[in-house]
C-alpha positions in Angstrom: 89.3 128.2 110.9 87.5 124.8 110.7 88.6 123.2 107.3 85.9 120.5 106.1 88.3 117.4 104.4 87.0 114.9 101.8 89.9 112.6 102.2 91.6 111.9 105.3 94.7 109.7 105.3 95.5 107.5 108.6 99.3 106.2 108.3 101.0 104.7 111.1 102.8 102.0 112.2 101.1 98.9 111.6 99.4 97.3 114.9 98.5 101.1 116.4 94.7 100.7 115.7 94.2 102.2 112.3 91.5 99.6 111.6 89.5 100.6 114.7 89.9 104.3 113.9 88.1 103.6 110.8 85.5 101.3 111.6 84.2 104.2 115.0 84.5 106.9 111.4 82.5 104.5 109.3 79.7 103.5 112.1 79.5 107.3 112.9 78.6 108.5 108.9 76.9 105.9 108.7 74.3 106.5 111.6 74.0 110.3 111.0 73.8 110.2 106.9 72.5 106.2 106.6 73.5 104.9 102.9 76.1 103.6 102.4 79.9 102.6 103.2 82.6 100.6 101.3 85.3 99.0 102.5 88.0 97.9 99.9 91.0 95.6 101.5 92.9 93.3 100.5 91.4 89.7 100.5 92.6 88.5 103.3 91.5 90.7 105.3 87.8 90.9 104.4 87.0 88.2 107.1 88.3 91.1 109.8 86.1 93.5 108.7 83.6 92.0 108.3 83.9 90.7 112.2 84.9 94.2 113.3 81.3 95.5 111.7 79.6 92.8 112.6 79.9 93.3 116.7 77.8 96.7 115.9 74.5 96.7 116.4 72.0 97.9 113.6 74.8 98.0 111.1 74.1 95.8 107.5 76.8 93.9 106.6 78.1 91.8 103.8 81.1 90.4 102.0 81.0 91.3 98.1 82.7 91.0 95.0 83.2 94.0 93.2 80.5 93.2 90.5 78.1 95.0 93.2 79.5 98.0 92.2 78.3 97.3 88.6 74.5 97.1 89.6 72.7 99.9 90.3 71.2 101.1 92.7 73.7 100.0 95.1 72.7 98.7 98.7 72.9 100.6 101.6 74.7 99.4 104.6 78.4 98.3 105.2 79.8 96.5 102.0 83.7 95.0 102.0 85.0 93.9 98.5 88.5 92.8 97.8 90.8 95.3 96.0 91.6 92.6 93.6 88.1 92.1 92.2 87.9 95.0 91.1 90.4 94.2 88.4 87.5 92.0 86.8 84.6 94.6 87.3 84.2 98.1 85.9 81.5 100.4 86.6 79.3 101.8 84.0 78.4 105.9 84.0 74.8 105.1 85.1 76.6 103.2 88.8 79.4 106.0 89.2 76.2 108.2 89.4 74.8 106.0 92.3 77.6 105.4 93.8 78.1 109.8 94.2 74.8 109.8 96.0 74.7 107.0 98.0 77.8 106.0 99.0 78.8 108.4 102.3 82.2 107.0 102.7 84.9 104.6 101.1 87.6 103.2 103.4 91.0 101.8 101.5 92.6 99.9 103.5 96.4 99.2 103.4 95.5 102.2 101.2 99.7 101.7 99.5 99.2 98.3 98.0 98.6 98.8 93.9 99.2 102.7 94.0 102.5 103.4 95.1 104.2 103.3 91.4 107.5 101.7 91.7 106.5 99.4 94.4 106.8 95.8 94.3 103.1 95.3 94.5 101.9 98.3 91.8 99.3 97.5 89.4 98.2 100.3 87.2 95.0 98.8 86.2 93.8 98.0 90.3 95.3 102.2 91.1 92.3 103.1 87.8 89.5 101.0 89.4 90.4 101.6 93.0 90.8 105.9 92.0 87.6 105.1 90.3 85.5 103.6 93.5 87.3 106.7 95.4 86.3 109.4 93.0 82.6 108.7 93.2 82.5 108.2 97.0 81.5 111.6 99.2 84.4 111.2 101.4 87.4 108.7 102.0 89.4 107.4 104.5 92.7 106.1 103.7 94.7 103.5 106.1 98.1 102.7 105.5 101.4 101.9 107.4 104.3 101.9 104.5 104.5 105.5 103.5 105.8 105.8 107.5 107.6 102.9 107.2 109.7 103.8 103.4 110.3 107.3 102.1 108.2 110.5 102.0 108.3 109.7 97.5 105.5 107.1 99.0 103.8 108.9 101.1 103.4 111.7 98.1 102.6 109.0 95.7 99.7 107.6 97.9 98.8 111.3 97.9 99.0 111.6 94.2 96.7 108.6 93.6 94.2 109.0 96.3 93.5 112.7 97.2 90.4 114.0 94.9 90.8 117.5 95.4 93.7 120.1 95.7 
């Protein structure tokens, strides 16, 4: 039977095209449902993204800190926002709201960075905002390489902290 997932999880060894996989799911929702699509990276990587969207045609694209997420209604096209700015903006009630119906799909990249507890890198206050972007999106798409790379404890702790459902 076909099984309809909200949250799909890409982890493989880093180079193997994870990025690419997401951008073709990302262009597809967002020609047949339009609205809109976030990206959240880390900040050095925004200037990829934003490349990689750019060489498609009819796709709106722009580079934003997370204080877009704090106006309402939010903009439709492709928007890439740095993890890390998210720290410095949280959404109100009235924005989660928008973000639920307009936003078809939120792409974490390096989806381990801030939410594997116990990591060198975890911040519990960027694994809140970046849960909270994911919780109000329709669907998710999480990248990552280090869960393959370190123990299965990651792999169930990236689980843990990015899977909406049961």
């Amino acid at each position: 039977p076909k099984h309809a997932r909200d949250t799909v999880i890409v982890a493989d060894e880093g180079g193997m095209g994870k990025t690419y996989a997401a951008l073709i799911v990302a262009i597809h929702y967002y020609r047949k449902h339009g609205g809109s699509v976030i990206v959240l990276c880390p900040p050095l990587m925004k200037d990829e993204w934003f490349k990689a969207f750019s060489k498609v045609s009819g796709v709106k694209v722009r580079r934003r800190s997370a204080e877009c997420l704090t106006d309402h209604p939010f903009e439709e096209g492709v928007t890439i926002i740095s993890k890390y700015s998210l720290l410095n903006h949280w959404m109100s009630d009235a924005a989660r709201d928008d973000l639920e119906k307009r936003v078809e799909l939120c792409i974490l990249d390096e989806g381990h960075e801030g939410m594997i507890a116990g990591g060198a890198n975890f911040n519990a206050a960027m694994k809140a905002s970046i849960q909270d972007v994911l919780r109000h999106s329709k669907r998710r798409l999480i990248a990552t390489a280090t869960p393959i790379r370190k123990s299965w404890a990651d792999l169930r702790a990236l689980l843990d902290a990015t899977i909406v459902d049961d």
